[in-house]
C-alpha positions in Angstrom: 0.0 0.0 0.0 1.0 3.5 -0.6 2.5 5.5 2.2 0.3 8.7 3.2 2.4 11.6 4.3 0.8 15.1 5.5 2.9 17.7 5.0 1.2 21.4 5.7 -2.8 20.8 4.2 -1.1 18.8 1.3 -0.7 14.8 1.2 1.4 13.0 -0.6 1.1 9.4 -1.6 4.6 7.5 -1.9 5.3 4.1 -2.8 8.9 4.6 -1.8 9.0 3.8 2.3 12.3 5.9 2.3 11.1 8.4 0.3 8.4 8.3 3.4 11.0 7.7 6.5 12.7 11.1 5.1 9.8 12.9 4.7 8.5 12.6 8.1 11.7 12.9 9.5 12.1 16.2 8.0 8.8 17.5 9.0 9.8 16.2 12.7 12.9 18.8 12.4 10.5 21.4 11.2 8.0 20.9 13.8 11.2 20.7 16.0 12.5 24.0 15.1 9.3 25.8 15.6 9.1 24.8 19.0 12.0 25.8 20.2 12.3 28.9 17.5 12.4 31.5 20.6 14.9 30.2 22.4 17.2 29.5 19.0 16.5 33.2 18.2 17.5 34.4 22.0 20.6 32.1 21.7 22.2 34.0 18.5 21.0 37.3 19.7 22.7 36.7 22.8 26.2 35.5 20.6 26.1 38.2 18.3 25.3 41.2 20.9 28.3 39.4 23.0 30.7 39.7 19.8 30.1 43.4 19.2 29.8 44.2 22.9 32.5 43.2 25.7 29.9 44.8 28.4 27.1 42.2 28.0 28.1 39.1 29.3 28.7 40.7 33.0 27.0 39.5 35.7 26.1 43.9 36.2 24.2 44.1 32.9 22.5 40.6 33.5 20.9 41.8 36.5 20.0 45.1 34.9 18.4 43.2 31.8 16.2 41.1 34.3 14.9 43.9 35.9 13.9 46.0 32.8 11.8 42.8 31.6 10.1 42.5 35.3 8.0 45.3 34.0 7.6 44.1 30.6 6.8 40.3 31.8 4.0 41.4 33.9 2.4 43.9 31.2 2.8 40.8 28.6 1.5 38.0 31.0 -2.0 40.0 31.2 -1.7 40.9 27.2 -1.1 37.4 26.7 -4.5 36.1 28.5 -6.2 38.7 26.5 -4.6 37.4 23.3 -6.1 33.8 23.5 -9.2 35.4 23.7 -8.3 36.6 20.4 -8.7 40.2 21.5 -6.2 42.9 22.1 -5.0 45.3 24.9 -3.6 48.8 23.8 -4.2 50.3 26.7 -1.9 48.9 28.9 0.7 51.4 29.1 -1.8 54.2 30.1 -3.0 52.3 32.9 0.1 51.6 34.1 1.1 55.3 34.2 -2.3 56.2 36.2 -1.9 53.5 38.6 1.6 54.5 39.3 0.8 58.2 39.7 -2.6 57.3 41.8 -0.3 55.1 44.4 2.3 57.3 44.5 -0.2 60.5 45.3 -2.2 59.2 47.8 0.9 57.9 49.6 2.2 61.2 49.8 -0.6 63.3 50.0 -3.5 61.4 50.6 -6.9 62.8 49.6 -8.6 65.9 50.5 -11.4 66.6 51.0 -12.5 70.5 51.4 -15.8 70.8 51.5 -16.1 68.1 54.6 -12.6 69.1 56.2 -12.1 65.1 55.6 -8.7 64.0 55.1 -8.0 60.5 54.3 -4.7 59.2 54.6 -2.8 56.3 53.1 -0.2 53.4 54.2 1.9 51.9 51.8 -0.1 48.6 51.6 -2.8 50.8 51.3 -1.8 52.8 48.2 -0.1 49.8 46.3 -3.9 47.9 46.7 -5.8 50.7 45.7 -3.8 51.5 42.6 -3.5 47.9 41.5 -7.5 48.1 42.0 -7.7 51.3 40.1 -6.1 49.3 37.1 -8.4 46.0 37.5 -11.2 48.1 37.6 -10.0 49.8 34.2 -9.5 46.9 32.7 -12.8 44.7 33.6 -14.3 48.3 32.1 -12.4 47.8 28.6 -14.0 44.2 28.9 -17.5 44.9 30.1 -17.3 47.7 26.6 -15.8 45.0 24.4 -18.6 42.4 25.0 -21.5 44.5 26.6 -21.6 46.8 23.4 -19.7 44.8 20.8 -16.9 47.2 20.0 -13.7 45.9 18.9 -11.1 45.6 21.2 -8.7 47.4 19.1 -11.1 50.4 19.1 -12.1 50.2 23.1 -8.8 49.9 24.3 -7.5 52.5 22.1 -10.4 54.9 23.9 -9.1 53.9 27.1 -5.4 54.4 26.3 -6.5 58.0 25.7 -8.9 58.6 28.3 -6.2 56.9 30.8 -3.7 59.2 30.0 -5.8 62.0 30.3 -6.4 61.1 33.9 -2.6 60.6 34.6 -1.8 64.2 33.3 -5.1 65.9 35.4 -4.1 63.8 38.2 -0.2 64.6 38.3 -1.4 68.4 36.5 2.0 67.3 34.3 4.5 67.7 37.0 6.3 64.5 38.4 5.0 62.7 42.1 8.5 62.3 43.9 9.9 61.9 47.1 8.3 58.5 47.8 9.6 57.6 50.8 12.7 54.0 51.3 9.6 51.5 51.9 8.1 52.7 48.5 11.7 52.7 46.8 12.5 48.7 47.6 9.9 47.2 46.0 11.7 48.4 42.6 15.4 49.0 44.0 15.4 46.1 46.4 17.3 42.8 46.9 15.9 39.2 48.3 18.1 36.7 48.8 20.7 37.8 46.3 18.0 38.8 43.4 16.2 41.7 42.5 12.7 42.2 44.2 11.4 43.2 40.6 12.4 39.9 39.5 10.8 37.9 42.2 7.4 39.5 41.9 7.6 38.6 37.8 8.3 34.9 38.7 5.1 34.8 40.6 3.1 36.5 38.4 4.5 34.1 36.0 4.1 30.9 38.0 0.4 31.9 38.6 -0.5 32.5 35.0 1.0 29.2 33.8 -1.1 27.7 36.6 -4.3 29.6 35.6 -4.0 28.7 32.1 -2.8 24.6 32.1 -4.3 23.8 35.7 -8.0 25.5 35.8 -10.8 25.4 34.2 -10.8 29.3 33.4 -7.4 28.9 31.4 -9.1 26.2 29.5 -12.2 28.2 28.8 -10.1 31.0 27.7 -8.0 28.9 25.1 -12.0 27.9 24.0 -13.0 31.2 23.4 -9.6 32.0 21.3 -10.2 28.7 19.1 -14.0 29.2 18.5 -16.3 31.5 20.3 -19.4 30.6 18.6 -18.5 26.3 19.9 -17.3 27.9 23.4 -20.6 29.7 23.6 -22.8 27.0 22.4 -21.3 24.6 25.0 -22.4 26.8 27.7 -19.2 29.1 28.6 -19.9 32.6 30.0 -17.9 34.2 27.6 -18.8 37.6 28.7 -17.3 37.1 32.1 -14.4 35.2 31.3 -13.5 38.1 29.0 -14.3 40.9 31.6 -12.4 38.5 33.5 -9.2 38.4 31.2 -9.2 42.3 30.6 -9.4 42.9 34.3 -5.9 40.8 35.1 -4.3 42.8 32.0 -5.2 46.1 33.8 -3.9 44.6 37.1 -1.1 43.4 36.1 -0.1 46.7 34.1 -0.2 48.4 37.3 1.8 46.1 39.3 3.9 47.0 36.1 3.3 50.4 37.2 4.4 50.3 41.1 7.6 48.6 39.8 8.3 51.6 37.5 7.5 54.1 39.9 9.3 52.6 42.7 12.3 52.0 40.8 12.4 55.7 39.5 10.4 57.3 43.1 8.7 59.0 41.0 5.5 59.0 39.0 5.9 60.7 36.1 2.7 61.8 33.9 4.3 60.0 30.6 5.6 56.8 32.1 4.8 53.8 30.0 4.5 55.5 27.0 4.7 52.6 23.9 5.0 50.0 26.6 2.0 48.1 24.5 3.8 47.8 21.6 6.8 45.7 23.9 4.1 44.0 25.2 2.1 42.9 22.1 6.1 42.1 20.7 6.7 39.7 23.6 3.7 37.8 22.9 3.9 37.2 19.2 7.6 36.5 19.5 6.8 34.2 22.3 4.6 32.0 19.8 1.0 33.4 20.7 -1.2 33.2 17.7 -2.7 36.9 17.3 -6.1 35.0 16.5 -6.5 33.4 19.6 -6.5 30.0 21.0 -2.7 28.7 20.4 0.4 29.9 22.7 1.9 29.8 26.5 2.9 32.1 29.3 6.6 30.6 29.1 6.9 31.3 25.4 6.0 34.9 26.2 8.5 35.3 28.8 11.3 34.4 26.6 9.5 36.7 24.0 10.2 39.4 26.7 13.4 38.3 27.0 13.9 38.6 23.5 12.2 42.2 23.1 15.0 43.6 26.9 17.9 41.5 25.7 17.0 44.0 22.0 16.7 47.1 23.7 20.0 46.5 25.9 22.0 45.4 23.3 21.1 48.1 21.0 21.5 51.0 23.8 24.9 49.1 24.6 26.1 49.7 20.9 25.0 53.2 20.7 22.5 52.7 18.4 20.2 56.2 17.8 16.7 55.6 19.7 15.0 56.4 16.4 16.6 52.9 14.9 15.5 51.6 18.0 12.2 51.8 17.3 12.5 51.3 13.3 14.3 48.0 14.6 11.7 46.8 16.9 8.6 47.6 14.3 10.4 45.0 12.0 11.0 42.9 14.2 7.4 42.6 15.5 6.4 43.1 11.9 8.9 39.5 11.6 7.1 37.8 14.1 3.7 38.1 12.9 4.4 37.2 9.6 6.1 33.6 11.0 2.6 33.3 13.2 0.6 33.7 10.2 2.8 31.2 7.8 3.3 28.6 11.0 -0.7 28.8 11.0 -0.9 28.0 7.6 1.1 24.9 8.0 -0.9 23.8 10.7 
């Protein structure tokens, strides 16, 4: 009988069983390769920055690469729940600036209240909850727009990535929040048990995500909504709340992003995480998260982030203009969709 061989949507019938060892062999390297394509693609990055630079292989610039991806891994973790849904997140940086400069003010001033002689003050557990609530509560908004009104995500996010920063320069009225106090400082600055705190709070966020999505029943509904909504909804999933759901973490998460960045630079400054989306949407597609939903992991976006700091690092370390910066990072997003969109094809 003839040997039947699928290669892409095609099939081949060969009555040569070499011919048919070598062909699935072959496709067992291809499938191989695109499995591991992140990691290869860190791996020469890594060589060839190392070759023009002496400065990156130090143990200095290691630790200042993981903690300029602790911000983008968190961002990215949230954008890459809302991406299996096959929806989008734009608004990500914004929220992360108005989170930042909403903990940062009412742990320094608190709020007033005139009209009552009412003063409320804040501790620093305080402030960090309420501005990580701030952001959940943005994002569940994006969601509850998205599927109470059926606007594209593209367009409601892109209204909140406006309106967000809007409320980061009224509440800042454009001048910087500083003077945050030591406490505030060491969740961005500090050290536990030789590694950055930064890095630490990434890692969990991390951990939890890959447990949501492989270990619950949520993670599996959200890879069913990405694959096919009309099925999901049919076999009785509330896809309303789990997106609401999804869109909510993203906003939380981008202002976890935000207390990081603020700590870090004690200050809160009204244009913080300005194109932070576009790093973010870059880590997932890089990482091997299919833009239409329903296909990808939280570990191939965090070497996807990886990817995107080890980039910026070794392009600021060879003095490259920040112009070419961002010409080189469009391509190389622009790259990684068109790989998504021919490994889709193939499937």
């Amino acid at each position: 009988m003839p040997t039947k061989i699928s290669i892409g949507n095609e099939k081949i019938n060969s009555r040569d069983p070499f011919l048919g060892k070598a062909l699935v062999k072959s496709n067992g390297y291809r499938n191989y390769l695109l499995k591991f394509q992140s990691l290869i693609a860190l791996l020469i990055l890594c060589l060839v920055i190392g070759l023009l630079s002496d400065k990156f292989f130090t143990a200095a610039n290691a630790w200042n690469v993981m903690r300029q991806i602790s911000v983008n891994i968190c961002i990215s973790v949230g954008m890459t729940l809302v991406v299996l849904t096959a929806g989008i997140d734009l608004s990500v940086g914004s929220v992360l600036a108005l989170c930042g400069a909403i903990t940062a003010g009412l742990l320094k001033s608190g709020i007033e209240v005139p009209a009552f002689d009412l003063y409320i003050g804040f501790t620093l557990l305080g402030a960090i909850l309420a501005g990580i609530t701030i952001g959940s509560l943005l994002g569940a908004f994006n969601g509850w727009t998205i599927t109470r009104f059926n606007v594209p995500p593209f367009v409601a996010t892109l209204a909140m990535l406006t309106i967000a920063r809007g409320l980061t320069m009224l509440w800042t009225k454009g001048f910087p929040i500083s003077g945050l106090g030591e406490n505030f400082s060491y969740l961005g600055t500090g050290w536990f048990l030789g590694i950055p705190l930064p890095v630490w709070i990434s890692g969990l966020i991390v951990f939890a995500a890959i447990i949501i999505t492989n270990k619950t029943r949520v993670g599996r509904y959200i890879y069913a909504i990405g694959g096919n909504e009309s099925a999901s909804k049919l076999s009785g999933i509330n896809i309303n709340k789990i997106k609401i759901l999804v869109y909510a973490i993203a906003g939380g998460l981008a202002a976890i992003g935000g207390l990081i960045v603020t700590s870090r630079l004690d200050s809160a400054q009204p244009n913080a995480g300005f194109s932070y989306e576009l790093d973010a949407i870059a880590a997932v597609v890089i990482g091997g998260t299919s833009l239409s939903g329903g296909r990808g992991s939280i570990l191939g976006t965090v070497q996807g982030a990886i990817i995107i700091g080890v980039l910026n690092n070794g392009l600021v370390l060879l003095n490259v203009s920040p112009f070419w910066q961002q010409v080189v990072k469009g391509l190389v997003i622009l790259l990684a969709v068109i790989i998504d969109k021919s490994n889709a094809k193939n499937e």
